[in-house]
N, CA, C and O atoms as a printed pandas DataFrame, in Angstrom:
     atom_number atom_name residue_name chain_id  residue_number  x_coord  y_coord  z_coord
0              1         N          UNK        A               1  -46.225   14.743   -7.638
1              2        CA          UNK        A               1  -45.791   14.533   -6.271
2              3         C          UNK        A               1  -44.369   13.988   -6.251
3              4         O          UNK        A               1  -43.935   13.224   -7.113
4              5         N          UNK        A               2  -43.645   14.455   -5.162
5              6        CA          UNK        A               2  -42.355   14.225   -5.369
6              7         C          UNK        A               2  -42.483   13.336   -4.108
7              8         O          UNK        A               2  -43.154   13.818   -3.195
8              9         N          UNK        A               3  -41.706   11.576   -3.838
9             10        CA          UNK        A               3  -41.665   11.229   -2.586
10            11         C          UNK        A               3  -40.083   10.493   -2.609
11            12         O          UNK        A               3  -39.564   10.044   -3.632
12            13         N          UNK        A               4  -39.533   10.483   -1.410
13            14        CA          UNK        A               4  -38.484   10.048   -1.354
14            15         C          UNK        A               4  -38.088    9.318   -1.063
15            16         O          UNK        A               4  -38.358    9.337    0.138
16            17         N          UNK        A               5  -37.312    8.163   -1.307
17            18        CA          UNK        A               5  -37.251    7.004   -1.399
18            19         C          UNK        A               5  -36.530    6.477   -0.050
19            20         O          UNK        A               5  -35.962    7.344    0.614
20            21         N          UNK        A               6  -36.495    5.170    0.412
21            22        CA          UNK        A               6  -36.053    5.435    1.578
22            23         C          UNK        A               6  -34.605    4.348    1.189
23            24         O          UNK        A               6  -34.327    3.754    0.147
24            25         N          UNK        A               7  -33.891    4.417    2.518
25            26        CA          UNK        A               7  -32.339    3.637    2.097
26            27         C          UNK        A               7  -32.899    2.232    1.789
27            28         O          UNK        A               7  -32.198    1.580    1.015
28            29         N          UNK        A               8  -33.699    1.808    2.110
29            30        CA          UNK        A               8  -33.984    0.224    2.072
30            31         C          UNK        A               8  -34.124    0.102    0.540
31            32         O          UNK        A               8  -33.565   -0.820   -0.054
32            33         N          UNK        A               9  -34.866    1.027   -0.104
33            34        CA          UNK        A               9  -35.318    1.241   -1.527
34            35         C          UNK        A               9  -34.234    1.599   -2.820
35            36         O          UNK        A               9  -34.153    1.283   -4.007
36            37         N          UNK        A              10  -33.604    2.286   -2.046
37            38        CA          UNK        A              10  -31.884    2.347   -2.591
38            39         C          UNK        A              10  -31.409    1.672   -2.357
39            40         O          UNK        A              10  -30.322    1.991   -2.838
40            41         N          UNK        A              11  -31.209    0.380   -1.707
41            42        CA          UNK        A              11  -30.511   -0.141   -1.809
42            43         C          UNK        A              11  -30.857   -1.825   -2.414
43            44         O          UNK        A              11  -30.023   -2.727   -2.489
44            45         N          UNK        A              12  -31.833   -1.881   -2.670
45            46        CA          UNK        A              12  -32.949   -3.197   -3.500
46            47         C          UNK        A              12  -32.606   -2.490   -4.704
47            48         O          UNK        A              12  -32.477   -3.277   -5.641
48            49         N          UNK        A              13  -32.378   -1.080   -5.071
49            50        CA          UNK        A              13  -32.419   -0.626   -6.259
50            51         C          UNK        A              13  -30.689   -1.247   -6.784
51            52         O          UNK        A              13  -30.386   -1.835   -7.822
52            53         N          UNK        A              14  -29.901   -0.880   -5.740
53            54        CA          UNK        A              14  -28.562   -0.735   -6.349
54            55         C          UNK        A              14  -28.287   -2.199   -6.759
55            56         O          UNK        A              14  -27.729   -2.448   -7.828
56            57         N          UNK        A              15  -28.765   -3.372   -5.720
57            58        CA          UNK        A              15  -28.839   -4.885   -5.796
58            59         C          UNK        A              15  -29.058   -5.391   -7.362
59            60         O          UNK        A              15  -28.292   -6.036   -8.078
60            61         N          UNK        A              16  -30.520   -4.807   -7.662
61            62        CA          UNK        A              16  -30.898   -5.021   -8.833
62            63         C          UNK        A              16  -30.424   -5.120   -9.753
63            64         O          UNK        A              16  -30.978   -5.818  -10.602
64            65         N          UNK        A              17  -29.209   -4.498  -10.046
65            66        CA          UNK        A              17  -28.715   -4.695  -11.526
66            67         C          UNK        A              17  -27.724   -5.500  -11.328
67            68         O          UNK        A              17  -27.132   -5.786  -12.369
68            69         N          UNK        A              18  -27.034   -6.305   -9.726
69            70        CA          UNK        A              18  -25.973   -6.936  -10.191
70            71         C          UNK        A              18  -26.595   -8.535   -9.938
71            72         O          UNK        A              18  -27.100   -8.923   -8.884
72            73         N          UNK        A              19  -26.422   -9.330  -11.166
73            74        CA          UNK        A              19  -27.098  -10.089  -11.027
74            75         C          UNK        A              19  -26.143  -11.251  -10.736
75            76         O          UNK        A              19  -26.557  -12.234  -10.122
76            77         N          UNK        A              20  -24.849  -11.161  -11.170
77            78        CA          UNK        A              20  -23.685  -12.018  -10.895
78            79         C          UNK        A              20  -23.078  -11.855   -9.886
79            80         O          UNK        A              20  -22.927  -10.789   -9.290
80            81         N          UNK        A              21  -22.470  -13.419   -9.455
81            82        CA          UNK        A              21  -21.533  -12.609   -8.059
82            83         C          UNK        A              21  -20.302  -12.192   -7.903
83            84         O          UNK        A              21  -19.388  -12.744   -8.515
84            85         N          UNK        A              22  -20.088  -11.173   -7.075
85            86        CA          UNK        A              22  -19.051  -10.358   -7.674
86            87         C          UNK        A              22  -19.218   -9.455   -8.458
87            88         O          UNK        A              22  -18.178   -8.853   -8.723
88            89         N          UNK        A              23  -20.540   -8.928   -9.190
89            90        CA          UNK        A              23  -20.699   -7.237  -10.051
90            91         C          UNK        A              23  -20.593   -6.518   -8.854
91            92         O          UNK        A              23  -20.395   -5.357   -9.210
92            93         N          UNK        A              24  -20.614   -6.564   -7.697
93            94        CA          UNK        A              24  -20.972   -5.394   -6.937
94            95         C          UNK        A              24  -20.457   -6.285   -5.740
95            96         O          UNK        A              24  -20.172   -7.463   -5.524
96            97         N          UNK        A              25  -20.523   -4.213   -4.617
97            98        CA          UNK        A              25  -19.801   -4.231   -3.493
98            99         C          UNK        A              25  -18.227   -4.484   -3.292
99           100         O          UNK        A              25  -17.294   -4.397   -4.090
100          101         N          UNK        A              26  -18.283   -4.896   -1.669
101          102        CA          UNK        A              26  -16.727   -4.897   -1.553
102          103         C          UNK        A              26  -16.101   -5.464   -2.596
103          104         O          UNK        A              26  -15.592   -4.752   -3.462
104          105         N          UNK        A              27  -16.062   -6.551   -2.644
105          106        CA          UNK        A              27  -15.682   -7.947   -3.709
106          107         C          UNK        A              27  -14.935   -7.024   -5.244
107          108         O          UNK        A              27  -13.875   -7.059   -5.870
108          109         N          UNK        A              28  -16.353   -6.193   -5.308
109          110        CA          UNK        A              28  -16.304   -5.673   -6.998
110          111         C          UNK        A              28  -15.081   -4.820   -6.831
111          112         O          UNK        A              28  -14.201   -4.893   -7.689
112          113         N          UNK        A              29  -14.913   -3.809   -5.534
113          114        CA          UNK        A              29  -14.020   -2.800   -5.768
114          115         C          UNK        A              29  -12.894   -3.312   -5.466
115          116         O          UNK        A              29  -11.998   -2.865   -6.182
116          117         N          UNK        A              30  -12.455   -4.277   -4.491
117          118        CA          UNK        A              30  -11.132   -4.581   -4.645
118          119         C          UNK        A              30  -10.771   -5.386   -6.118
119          120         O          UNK        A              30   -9.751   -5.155   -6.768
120          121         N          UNK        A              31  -11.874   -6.425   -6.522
121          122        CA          UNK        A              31  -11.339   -6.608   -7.912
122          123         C          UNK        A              31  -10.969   -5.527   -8.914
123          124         O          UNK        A              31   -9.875   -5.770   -9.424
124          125         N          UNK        A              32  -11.415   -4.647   -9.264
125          126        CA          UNK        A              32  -11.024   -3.315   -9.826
126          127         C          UNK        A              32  -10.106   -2.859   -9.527
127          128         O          UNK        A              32   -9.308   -2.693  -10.449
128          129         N          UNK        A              33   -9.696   -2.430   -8.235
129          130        CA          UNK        A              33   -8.420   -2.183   -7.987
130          131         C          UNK        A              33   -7.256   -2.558   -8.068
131          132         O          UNK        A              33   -6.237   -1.959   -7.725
132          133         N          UNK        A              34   -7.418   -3.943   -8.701
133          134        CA          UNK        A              34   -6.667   -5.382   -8.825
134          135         C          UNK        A              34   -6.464   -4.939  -10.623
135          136         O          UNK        A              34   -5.370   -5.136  -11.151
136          137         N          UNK        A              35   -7.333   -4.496  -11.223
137          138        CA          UNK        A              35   -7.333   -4.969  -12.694
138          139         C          UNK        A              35   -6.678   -2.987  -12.732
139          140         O          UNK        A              35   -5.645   -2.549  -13.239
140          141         N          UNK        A              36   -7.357   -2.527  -12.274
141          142        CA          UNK        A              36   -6.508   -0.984  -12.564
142          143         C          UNK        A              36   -5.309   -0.963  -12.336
143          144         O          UNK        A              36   -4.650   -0.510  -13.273
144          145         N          UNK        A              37   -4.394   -1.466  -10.912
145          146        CA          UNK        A              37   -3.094   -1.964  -11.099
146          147         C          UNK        A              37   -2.442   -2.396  -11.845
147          148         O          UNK        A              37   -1.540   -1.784  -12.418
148          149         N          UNK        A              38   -2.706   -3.407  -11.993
149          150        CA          UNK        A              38   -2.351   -4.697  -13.177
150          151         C          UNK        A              38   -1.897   -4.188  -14.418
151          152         O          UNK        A              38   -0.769   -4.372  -14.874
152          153         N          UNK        A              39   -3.403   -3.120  -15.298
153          154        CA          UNK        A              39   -3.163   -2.082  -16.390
154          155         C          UNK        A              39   -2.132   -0.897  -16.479
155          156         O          UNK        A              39   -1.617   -0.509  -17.527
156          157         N          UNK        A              40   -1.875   -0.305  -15.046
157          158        CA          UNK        A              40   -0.628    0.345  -14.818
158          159         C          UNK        A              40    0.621    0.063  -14.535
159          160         O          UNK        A              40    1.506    0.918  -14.530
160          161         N          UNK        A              41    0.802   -1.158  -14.273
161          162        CA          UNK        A              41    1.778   -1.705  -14.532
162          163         C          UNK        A              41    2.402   -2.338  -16.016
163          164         O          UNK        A              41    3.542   -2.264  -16.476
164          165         N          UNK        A              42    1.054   -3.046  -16.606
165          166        CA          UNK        A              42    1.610   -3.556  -18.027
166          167         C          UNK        A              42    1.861   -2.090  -18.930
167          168         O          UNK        A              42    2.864   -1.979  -19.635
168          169         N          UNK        A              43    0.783   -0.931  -18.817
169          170        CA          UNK        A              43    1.181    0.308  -19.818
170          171         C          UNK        A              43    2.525    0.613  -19.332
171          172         O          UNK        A              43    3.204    0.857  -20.330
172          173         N          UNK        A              44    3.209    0.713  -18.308
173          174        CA          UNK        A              44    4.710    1.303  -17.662
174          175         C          UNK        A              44    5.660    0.370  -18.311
175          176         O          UNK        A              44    6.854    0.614  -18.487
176          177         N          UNK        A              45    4.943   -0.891  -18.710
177          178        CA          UNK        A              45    6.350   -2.304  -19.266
178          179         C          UNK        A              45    6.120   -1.419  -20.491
179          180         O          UNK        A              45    6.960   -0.605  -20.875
180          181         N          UNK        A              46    4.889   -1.628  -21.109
181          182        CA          UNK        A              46    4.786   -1.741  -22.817
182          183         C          UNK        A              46    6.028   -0.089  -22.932
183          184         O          UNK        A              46    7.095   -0.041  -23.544
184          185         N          UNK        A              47    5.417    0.954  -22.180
185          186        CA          UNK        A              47    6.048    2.142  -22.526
186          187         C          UNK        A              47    7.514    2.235  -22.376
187          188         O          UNK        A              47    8.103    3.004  -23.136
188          189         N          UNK        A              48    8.315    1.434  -21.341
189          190        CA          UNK        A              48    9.372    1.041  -21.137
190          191         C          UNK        A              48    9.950    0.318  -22.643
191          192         O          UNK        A              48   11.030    0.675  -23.114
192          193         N          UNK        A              49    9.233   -0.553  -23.200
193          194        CA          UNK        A              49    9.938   -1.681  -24.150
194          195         C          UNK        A              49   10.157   -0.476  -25.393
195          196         O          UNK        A              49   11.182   -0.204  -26.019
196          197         N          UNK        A              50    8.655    0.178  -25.490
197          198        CA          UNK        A              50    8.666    1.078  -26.755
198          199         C          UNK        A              50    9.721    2.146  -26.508
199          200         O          UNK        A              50   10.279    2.253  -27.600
200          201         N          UNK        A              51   10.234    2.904  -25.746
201          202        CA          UNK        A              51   10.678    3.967  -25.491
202          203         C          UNK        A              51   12.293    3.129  -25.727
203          204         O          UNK        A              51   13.081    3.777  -26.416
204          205         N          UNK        A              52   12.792    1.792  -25.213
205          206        CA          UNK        A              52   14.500    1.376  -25.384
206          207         C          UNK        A              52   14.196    1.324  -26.968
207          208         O          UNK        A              52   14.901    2.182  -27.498
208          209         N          UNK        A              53   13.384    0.619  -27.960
209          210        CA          UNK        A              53   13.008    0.419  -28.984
210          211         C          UNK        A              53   12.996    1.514  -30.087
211          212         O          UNK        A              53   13.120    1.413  -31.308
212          213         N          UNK        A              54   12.844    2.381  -29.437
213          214        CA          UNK        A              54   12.634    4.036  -29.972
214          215         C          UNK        A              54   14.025    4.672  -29.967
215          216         O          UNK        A              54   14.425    5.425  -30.855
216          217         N          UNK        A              55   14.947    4.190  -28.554
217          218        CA          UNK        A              55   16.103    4.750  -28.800
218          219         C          UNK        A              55   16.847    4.040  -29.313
219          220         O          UNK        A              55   17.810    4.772  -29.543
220          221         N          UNK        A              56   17.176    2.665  -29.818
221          222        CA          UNK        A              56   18.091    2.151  -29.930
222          223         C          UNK        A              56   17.884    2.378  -31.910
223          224         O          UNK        A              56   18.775    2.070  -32.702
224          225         N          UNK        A              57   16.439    3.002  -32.343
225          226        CA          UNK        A              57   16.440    3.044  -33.521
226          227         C          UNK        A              57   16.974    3.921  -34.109
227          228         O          UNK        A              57   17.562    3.911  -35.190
228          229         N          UNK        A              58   16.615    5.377  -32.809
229          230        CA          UNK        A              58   17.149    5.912  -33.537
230          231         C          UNK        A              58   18.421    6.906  -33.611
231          232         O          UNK        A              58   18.561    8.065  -34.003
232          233         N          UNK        A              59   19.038    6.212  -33.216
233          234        CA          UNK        A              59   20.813    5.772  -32.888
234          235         C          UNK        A              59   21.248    5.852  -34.207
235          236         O          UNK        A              59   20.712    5.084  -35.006
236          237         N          UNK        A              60   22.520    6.988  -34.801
237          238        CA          UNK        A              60   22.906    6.470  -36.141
238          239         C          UNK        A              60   23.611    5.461  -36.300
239          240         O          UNK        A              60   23.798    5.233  -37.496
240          241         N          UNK        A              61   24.192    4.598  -35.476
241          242        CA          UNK        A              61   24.570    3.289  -35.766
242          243         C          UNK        A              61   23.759    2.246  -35.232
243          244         O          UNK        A              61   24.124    1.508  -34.317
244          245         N          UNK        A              62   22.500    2.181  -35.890
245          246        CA          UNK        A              62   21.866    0.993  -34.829
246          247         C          UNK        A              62   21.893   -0.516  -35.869
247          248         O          UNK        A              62   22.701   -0.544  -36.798
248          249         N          UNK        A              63   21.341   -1.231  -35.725
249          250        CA          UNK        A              63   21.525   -2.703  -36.242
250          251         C          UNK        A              63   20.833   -2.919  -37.356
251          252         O          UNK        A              63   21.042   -3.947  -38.000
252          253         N          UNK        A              64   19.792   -1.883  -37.811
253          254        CA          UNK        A              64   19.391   -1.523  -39.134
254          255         C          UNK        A              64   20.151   -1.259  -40.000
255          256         O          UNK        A              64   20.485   -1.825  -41.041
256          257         N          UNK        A              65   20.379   -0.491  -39.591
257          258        CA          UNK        A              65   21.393    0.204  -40.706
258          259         C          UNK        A              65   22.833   -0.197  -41.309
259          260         O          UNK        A              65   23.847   -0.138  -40.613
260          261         N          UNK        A              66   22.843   -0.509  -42.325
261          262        CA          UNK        A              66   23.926   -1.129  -43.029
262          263         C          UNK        A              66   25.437   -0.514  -42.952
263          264         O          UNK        A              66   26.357   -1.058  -43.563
């Protein structure tokens, strides 16, 4: 038998696994959106630092080289 669950039941279900406050709902997704930012911004520095780092090496007169 197949029966279908009703929204009240979906939604005791979805509750269920967050047991902390803040795993879930509004709260959760703007924090996420907060930490996905955050990560696109520091990968754009790191790639920025590596990429001047990359050119200044490999420059035939760079500060390595004797």
């Amino acid at each position: 038998m197949h029966h279908h669950r009703s929204r009240h039941d979906r939604d005791k279900e979805k509750k269920r696994y967050y047991l902390l406050p803040g795993m879930g709902g509004r709260l959760y997704r703007k924090k996420q959106r907060v930490i996905i930012k955050w990560s696109v911004i520091a990968a754009l520095v790191v790639s920025v630092i590596l990429g001047v780092v990359m050119y200044f090496l490999s420059r035939p007169n760079n500060i390595l080289t004797p």
